[in-house]
KEDO-604099 format. One record per residue (C-alpha): residue in three letters; z, y, x. Coordinates in nm, 2 decimals. Last residue first. Layout:
! residues N
{node "ALA",{Z,Y,X}},
...
This chain:
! residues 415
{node "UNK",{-4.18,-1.95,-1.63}},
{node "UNK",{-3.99,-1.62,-1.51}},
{node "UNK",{-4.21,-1.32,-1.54}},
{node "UNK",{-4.24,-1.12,-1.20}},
{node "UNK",{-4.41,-0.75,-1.22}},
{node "UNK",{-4.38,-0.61,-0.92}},
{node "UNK",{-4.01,-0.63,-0.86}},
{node "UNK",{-3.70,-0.48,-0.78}},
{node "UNK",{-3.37,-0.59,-0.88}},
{node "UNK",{-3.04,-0.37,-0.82}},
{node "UNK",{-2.70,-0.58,-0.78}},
{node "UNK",{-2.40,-0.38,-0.83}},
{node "UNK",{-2.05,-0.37,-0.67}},
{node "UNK",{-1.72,-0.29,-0.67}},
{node "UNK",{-1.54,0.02,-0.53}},
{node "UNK",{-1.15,0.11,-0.47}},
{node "UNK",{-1.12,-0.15,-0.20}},
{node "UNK",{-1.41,-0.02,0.02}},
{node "UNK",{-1.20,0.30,0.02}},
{node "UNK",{-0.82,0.19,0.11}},
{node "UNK",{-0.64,-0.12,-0.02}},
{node "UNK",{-0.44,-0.25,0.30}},
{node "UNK",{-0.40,-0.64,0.30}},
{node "UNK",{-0.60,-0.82,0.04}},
{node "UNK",{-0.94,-0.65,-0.22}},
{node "UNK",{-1.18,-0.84,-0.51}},
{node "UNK",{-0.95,-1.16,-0.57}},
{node "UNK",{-0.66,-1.31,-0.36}},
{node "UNK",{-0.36,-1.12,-0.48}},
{node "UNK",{-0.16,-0.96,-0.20}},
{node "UNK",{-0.27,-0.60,-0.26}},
{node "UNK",{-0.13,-0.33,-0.01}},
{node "UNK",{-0.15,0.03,-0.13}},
{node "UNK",{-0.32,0.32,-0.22}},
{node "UNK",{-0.39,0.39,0.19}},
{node "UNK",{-0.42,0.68,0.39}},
{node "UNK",{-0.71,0.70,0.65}},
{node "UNK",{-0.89,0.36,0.70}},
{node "UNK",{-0.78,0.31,1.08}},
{node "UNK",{-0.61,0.02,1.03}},
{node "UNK",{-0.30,0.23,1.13}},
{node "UNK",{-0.39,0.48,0.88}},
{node "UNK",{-0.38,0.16,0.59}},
{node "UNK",{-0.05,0.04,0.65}},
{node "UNK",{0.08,-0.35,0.80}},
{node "UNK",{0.15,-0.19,1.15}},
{node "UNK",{0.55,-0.20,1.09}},
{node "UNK",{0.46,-0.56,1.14}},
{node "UNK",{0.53,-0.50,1.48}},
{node "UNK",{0.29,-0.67,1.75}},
{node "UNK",{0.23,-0.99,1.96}},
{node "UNK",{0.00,-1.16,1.69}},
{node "UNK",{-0.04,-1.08,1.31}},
{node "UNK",{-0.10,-1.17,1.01}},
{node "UNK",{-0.21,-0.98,0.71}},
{node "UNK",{-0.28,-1.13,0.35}},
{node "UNK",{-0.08,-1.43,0.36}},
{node "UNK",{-0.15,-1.76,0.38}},
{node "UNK",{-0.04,-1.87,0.73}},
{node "UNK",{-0.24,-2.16,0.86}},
{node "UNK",{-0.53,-1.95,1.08}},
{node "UNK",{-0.33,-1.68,1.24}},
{node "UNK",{-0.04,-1.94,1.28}},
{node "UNK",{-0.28,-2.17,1.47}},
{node "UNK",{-0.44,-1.88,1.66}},
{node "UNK",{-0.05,-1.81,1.81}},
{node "UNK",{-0.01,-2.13,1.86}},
{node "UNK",{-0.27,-2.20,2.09}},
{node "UNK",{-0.28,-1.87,2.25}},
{node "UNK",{0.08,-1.95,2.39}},
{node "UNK",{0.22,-1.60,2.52}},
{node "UNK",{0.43,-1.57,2.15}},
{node "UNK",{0.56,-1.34,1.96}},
{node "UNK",{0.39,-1.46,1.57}},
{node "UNK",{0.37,-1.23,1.26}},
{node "UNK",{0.39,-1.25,0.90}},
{node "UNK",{0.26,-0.96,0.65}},
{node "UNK",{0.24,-1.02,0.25}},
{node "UNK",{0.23,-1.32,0.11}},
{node "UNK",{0.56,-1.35,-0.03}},
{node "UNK",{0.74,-1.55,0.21}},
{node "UNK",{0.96,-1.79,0.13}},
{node "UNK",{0.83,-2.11,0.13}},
{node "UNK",{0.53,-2.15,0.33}},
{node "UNK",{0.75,-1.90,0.55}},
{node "UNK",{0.97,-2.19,0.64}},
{node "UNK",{0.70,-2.48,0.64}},
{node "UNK",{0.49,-2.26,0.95}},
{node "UNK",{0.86,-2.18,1.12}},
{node "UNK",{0.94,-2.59,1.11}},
{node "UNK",{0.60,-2.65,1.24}},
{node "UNK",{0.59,-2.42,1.45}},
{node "UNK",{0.94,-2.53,1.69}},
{node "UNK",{1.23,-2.59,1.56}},
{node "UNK",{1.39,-2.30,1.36}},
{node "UNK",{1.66,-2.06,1.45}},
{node "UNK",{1.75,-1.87,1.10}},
{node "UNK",{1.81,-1.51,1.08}},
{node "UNK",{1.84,-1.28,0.75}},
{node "UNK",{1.77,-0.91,0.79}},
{node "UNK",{1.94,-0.67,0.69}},
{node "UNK",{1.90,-0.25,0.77}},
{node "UNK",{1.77,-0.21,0.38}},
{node "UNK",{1.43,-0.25,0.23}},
{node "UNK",{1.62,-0.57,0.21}},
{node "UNK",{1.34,-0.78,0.05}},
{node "UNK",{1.54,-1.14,-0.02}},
{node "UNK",{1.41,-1.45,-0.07}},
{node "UNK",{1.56,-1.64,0.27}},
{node "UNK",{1.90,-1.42,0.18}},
{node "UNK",{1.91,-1.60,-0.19}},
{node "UNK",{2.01,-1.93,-0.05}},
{node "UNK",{2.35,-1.85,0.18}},
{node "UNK",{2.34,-1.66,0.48}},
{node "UNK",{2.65,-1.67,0.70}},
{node "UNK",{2.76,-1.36,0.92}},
{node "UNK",{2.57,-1.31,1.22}},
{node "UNK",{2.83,-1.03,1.43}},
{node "UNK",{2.95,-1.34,1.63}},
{node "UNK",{2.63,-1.40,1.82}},
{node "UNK",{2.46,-1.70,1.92}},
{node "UNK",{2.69,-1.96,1.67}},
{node "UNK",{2.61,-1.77,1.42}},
{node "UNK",{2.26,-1.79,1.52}},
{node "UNK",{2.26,-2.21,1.49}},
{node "UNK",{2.50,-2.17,1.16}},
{node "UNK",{2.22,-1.97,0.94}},
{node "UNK",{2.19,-1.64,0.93}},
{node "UNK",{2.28,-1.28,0.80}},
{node "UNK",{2.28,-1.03,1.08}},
{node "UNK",{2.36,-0.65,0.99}},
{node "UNK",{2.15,-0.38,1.18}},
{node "UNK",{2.29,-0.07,1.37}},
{node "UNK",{2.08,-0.10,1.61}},
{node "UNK",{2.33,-0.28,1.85}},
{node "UNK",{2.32,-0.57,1.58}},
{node "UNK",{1.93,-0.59,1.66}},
{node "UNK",{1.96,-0.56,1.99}},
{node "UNK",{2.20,-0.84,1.99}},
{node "UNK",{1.99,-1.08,1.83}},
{node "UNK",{1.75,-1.04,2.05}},
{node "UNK",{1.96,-1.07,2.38}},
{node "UNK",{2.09,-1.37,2.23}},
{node "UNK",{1.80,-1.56,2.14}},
{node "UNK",{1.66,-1.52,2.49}},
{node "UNK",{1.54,-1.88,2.62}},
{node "UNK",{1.35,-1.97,2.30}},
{node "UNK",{1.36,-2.36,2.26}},
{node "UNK",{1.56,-2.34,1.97}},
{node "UNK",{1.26,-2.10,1.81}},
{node "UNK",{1.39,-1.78,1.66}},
{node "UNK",{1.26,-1.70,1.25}},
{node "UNK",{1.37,-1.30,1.18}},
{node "UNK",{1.33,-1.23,0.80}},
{node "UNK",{1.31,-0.91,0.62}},
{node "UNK",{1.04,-0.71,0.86}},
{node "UNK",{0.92,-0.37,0.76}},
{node "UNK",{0.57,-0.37,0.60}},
{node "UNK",{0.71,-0.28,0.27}},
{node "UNK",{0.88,0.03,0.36}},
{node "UNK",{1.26,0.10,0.35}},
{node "UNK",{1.35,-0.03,0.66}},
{node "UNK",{1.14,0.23,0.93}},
{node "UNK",{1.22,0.18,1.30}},
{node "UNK",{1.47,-0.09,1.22}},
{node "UNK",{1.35,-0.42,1.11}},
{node "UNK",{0.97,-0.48,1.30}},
{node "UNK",{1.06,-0.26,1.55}},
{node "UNK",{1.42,-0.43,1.66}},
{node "UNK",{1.21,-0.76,1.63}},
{node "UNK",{0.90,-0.62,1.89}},
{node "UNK",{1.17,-0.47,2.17}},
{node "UNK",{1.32,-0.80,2.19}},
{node "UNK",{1.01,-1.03,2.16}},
{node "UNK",{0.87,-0.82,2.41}},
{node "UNK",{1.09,-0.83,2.64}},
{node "UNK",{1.18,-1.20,2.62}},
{node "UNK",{0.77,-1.29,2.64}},
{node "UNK",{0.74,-1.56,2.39}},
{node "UNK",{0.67,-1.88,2.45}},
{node "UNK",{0.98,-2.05,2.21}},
{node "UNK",{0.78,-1.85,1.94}},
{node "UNK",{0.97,-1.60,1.81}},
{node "UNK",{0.86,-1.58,1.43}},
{node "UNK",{0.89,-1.26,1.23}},
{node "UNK",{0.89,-1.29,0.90}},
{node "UNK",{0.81,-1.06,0.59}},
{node "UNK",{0.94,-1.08,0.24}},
{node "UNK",{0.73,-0.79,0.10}},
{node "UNK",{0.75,-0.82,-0.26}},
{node "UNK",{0.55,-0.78,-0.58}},
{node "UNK",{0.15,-0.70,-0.42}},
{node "UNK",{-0.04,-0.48,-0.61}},
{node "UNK",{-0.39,-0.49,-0.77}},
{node "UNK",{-0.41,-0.45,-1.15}},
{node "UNK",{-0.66,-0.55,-1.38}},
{node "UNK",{-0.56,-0.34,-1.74}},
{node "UNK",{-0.37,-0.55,-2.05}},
{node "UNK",{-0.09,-0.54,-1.81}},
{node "UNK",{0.24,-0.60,-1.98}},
{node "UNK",{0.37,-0.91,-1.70}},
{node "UNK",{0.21,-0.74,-1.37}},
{node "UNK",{0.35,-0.37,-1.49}},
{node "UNK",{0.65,-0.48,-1.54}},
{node "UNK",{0.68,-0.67,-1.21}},
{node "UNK",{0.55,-0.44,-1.00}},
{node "UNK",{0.83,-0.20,-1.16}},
{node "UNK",{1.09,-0.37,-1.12}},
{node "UNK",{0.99,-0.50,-0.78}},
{node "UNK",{1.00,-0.16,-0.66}},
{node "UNK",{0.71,0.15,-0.61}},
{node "UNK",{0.33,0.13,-0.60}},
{node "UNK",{0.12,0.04,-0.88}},
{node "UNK",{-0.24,0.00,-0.84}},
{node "UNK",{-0.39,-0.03,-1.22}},
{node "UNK",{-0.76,-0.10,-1.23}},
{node "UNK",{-1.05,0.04,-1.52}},
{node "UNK",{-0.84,0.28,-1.68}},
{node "UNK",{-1.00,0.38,-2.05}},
{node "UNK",{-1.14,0.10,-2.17}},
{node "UNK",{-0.83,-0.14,-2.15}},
{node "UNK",{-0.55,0.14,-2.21}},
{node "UNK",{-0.25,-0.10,-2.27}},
{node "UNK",{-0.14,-0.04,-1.90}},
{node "UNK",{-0.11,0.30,-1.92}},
{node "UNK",{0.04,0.29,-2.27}},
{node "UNK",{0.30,0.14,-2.12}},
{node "UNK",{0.39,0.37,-1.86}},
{node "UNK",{0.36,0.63,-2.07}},
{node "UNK",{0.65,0.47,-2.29}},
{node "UNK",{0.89,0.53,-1.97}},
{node "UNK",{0.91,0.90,-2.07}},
{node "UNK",{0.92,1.05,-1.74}},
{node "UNK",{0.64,1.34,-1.84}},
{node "UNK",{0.37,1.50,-1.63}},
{node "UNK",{0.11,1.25,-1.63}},
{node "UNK",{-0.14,1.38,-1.38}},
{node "UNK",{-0.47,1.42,-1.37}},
{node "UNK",{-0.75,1.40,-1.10}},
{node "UNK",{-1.12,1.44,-1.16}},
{node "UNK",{-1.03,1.62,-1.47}},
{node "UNK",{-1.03,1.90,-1.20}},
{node "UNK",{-1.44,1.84,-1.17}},
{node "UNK",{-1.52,1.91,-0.81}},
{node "UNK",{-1.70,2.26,-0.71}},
{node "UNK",{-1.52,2.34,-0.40}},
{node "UNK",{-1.24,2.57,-0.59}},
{node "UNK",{-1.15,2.28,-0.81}},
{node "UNK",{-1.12,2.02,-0.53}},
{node "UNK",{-0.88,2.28,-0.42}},
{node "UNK",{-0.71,2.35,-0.70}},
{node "UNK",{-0.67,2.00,-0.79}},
{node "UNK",{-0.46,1.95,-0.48}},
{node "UNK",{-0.27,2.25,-0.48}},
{node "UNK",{-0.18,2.14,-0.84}},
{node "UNK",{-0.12,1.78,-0.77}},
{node "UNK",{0.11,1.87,-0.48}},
{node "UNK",{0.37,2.08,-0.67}},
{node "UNK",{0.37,1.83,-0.93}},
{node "UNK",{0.45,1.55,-0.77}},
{node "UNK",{0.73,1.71,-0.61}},
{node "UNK",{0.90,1.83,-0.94}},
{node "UNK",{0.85,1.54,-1.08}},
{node "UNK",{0.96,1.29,-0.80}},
{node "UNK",{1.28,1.10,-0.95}},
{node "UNK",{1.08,1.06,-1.28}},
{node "UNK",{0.85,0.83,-1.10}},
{node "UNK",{0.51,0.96,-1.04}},
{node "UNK",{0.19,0.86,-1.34}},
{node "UNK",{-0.17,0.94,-1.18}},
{node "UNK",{-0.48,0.94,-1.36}},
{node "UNK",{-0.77,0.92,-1.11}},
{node "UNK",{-1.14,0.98,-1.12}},
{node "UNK",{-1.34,0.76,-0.88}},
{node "UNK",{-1.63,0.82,-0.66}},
{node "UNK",{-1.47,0.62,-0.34}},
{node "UNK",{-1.38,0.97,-0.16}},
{node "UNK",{-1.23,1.07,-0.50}},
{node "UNK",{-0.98,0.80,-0.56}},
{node "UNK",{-0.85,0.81,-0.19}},
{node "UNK",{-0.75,1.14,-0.15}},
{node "UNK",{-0.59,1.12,-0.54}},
{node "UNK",{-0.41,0.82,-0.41}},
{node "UNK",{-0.33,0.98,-0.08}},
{node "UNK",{-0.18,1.29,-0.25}},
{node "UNK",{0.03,1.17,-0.54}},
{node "UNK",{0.09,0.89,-0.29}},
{node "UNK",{0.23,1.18,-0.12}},
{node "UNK",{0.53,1.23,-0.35}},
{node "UNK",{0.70,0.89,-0.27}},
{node "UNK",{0.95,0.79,-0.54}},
{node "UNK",{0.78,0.57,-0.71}},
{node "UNK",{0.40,0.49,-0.88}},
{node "UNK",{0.21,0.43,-1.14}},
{node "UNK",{-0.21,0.47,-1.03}},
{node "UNK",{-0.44,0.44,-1.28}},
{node "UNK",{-0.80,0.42,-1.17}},
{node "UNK",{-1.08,0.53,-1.34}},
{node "UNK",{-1.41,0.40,-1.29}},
{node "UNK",{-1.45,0.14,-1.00}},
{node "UNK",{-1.77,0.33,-0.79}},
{node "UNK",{-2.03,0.16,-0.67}},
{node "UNK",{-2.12,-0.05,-0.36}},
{node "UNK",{-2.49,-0.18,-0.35}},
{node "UNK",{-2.62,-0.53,-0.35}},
{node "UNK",{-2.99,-0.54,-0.31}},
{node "UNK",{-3.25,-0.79,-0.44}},
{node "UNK",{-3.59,-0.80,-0.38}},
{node "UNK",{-3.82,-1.01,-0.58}},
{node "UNK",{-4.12,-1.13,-0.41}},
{node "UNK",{-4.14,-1.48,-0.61}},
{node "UNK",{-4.00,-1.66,-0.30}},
{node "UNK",{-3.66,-1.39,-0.32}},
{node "UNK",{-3.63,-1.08,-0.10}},
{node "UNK",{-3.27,-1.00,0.03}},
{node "UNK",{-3.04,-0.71,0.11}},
{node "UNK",{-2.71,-0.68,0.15}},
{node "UNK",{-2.39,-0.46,0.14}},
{node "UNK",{-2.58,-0.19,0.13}},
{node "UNK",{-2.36,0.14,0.11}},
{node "UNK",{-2.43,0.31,-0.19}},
{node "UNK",{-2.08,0.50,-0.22}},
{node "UNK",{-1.87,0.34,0.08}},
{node "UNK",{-1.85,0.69,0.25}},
{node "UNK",{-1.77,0.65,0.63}},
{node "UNK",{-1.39,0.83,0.68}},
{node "UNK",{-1.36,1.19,0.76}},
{node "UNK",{-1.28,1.30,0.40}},
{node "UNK",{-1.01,1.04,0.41}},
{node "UNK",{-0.85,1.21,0.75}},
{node "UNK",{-0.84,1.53,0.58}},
{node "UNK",{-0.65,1.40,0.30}},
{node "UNK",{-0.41,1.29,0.54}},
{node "UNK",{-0.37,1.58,0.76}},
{node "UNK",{-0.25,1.73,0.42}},
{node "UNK",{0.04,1.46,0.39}},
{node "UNK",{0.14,1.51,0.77}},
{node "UNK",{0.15,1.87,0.70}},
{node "UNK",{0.40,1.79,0.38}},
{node "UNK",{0.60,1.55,0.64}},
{node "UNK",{0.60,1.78,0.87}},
{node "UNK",{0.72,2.09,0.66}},
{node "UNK",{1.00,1.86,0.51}},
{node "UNK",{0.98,1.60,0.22}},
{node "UNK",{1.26,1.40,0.11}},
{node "UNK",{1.16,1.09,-0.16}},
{node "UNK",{1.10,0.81,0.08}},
{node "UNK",{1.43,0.88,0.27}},
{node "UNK",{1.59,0.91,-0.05}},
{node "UNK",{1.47,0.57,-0.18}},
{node "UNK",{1.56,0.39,0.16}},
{node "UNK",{1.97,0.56,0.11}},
{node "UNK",{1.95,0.41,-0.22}},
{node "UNK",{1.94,0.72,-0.56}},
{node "UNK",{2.29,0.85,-0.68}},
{node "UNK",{2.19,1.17,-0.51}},
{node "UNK",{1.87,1.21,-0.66}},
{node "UNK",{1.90,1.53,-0.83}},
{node "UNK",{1.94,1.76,-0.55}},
{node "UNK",{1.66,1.59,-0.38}},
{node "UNK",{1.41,1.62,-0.66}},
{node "UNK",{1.52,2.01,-0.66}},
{node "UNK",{1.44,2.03,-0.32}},
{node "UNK",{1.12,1.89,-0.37}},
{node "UNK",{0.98,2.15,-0.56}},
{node "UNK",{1.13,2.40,-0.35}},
{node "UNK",{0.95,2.20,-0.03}},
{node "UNK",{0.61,2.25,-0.28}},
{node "UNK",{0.65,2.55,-0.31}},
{node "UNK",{0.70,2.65,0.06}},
{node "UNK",{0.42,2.47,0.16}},
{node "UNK",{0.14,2.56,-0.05}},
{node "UNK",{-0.08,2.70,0.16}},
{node "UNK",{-0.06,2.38,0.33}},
{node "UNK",{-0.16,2.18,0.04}},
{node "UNK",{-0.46,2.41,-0.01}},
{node "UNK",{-0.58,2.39,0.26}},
{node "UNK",{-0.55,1.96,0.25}},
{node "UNK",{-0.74,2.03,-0.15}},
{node "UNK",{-1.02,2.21,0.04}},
{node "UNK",{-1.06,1.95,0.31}},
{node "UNK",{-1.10,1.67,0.02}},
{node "UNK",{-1.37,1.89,-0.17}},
{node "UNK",{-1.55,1.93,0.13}},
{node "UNK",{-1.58,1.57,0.17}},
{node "UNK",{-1.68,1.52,-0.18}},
{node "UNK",{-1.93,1.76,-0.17}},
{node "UNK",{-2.07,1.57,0.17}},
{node "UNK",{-2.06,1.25,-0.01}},
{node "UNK",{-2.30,1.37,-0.27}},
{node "UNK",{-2.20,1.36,-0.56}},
{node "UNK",{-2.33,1.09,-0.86}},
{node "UNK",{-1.98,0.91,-0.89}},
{node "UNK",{-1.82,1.18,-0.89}},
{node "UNK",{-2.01,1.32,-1.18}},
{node "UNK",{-1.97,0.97,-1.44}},
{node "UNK",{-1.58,0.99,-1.31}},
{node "UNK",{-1.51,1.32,-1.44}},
{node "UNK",{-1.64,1.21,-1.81}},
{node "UNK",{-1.47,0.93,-1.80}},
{node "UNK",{-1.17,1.09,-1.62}},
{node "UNK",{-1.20,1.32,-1.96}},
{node "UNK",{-1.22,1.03,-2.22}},
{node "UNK",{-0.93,0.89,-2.01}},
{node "UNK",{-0.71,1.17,-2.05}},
{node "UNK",{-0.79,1.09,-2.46}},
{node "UNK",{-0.73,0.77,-2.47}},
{node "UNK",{-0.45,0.85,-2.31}},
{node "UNK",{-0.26,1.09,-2.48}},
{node "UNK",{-0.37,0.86,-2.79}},
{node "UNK",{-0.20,0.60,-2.69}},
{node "UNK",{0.08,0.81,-2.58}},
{node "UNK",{0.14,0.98,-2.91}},
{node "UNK",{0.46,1.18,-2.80}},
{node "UNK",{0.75,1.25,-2.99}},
């Protein structure tokens, strides 16, 4: 039986160790070290689609949504590489400046961005976090010890060992990256016992698994638990828009955690029927209250639990709502802090919901299908982090660093 506690003390000796030279490379190694592990991704195409395979074969009692995040194909793999690429192209946050000041007495005093440490990432299911995370992780100087769901083992490792090979080849410690390549649930928890050896925990995957590792954390973690998103029509909205925005929001991808849970329809909304029955036309089943049953036969009633419910599923709970205030109060509530988003032509309310809605991304007049790190621009993300300290919304570079203050002087003595 396996010592995990010690496994881990010792992995983390090595990412120490691997972190301590990242940390001092230049960002142009590092750069090349991120193309070299995208070649060698695609060289390793056809081993890696065998690897994954074999995770398909054996997931057939897995959720439709956890299939579809599981199943690789020669895009998706490319798409994975393209990735890395696109975090090697990104502005290095290693000794950026955040400010700079000089005190009365002469001091100067500059805050710097440094490197986390290690960071431990436990995730499910999707085999290019394995990727991204790594990508991510050694742009922003830190070493990474990765822990895949058991549904993904195969996959996971197939692309952790093109990846560290080509980090490897250009000169990057492989240490840099490793890989726990065991399902026994006990890892898991030696993961998040290992204060001194991880630094920050991201996990990625359900709410069983946020919430273990929230609850048994002795490590910081950032995650977010749920991803109970609204969509409010706004009785202003543009009926095309709002139409063509909701059926996004739901139905283009249902199994992320940007995808819409809960639609929110203004009385005073002119169109609720058209947008409702794009939605049912798509395939998706309507739970709401009376006022949209009464819209459209194919809403069956929602009771309690719908309101606090993440599908990840083609559902989504309905309720018409009067006016802002009443939409504002509703996702006070229920939502999870996550992504919420306003359709609406009035700027007034739209800036009033950008400004009252606690939550760590809001948005105005588009899909929250948008609520990812590459569609921020910052390359592939780790995660989305719904917590209000050190990083909120995407968690990309800038998020995996903290800071230092350096103090130069000429000699100053405090009196």
């Amino acid at each position: 039986m396996t010592d995990w506690t010690a496994t881990l003390a010792d992995m983390g000796q090595h990412a120490r160790r691997a972190a301590r030279e990242l940390a001092r490379s230049s960002a142009a190694s590092r750069r090349a070290g991120l193309r070299a592990a995208a070649d060698a991704i695609r060289a390793d195409l056809d081993a890696i689609l065998a690897a994954n395979a074999g995770d398909m074969a054996g997931a057939q009692a897995l959720p439709p949504a956890m299939r579809d995040r599981l199943r690789l194909d020669a895009a998706r793999v490319a798409a994975i590489a393209d990735a890395v690429v696109a975090v090697a192209a990104l502005d290095d946050p290693v000794g950026a400046v955040i400010d700079r000041r000089t005190r009365p007495n002469g001091l100067e005093l500059t805050r710097v961005r440094v490197p986390i440490g290690v960071i431990g990432i436990i995730y499910e299911s999707r085999p290019n976090v394995t990727a991204d995370a790594a990508a991510l992780c050694v742009m922003a100087g830190n070493a990474a010890i990765l822990r895949g769901g058991s549904e993904a083992l195969a996959s996971n490792a197939a692309i952790h060992a093109a990846f560290v090979r080509g980090i490897e080849q250009a000169g990057l410690p492989a240490d840099a990256v490793q890989r726990i390549a065991a399902s026994d649930r006990n890892a898991v928890g030696a993961m998040l016992a290992a204060a001194g050896a991880i630094d920050l925990i991201v996990p990625r995957g359900g709410k069983g698994l946020v919430a273990r590792v929230q609850a048994e954390a002795r490590v910081p973690v950032l995650a977010h638990l749920d991803g109970i998103n609204h969509v409010y029509v706004d009785r202003a909205a543009d009926p095309a828009m709002a139409t063509a925005l909701a059926v996004n929001a739901k139905m283009r991808r249902t199994g992320i955690c940007g995808a819409a849970e809960t639609l929110l329809i203004d009385t005073g909304f002119p169109d609720a029927a058209a947008v409702l029955a794009a939605l049912a036309d798509a395939g998706c089943a309507l739970r709401g209250d009376r006022a949209a049953a009464a819209i459209d036969a194919r809403v069956t009633p929602a009771d309690d639990v719908d309101w606090d419910t993440e599908y990840l599923d083609a559902i989504l709970s309905v309720r018409m709502v009067d006016g802002l205030d009443e939409a504002l109060a509703h996702i006070a509530r229920h939502g999870s802090g996550h992504t919420e988003a306003i359709v609406t032509n009035d700027e007034a309310a739209a800036e009033r919901f950008l400004a009252e809605v606690d939550a760590a991304i809001v948005m105005h007049n588009a899909s929250t299908q948008f609520a990812d790190g590459g569609e921020f621009g910052m390359g592939a993300e780790i995660g989305i982090a719904t917590g209000r300290l050190h990083a909120r919304g995407p968690v990309a570079l800038e998020g995996l660093t903290t800071y230092k203050w350096q103090v130069r002087g000429s000699g100053q003595r405090r009196p």
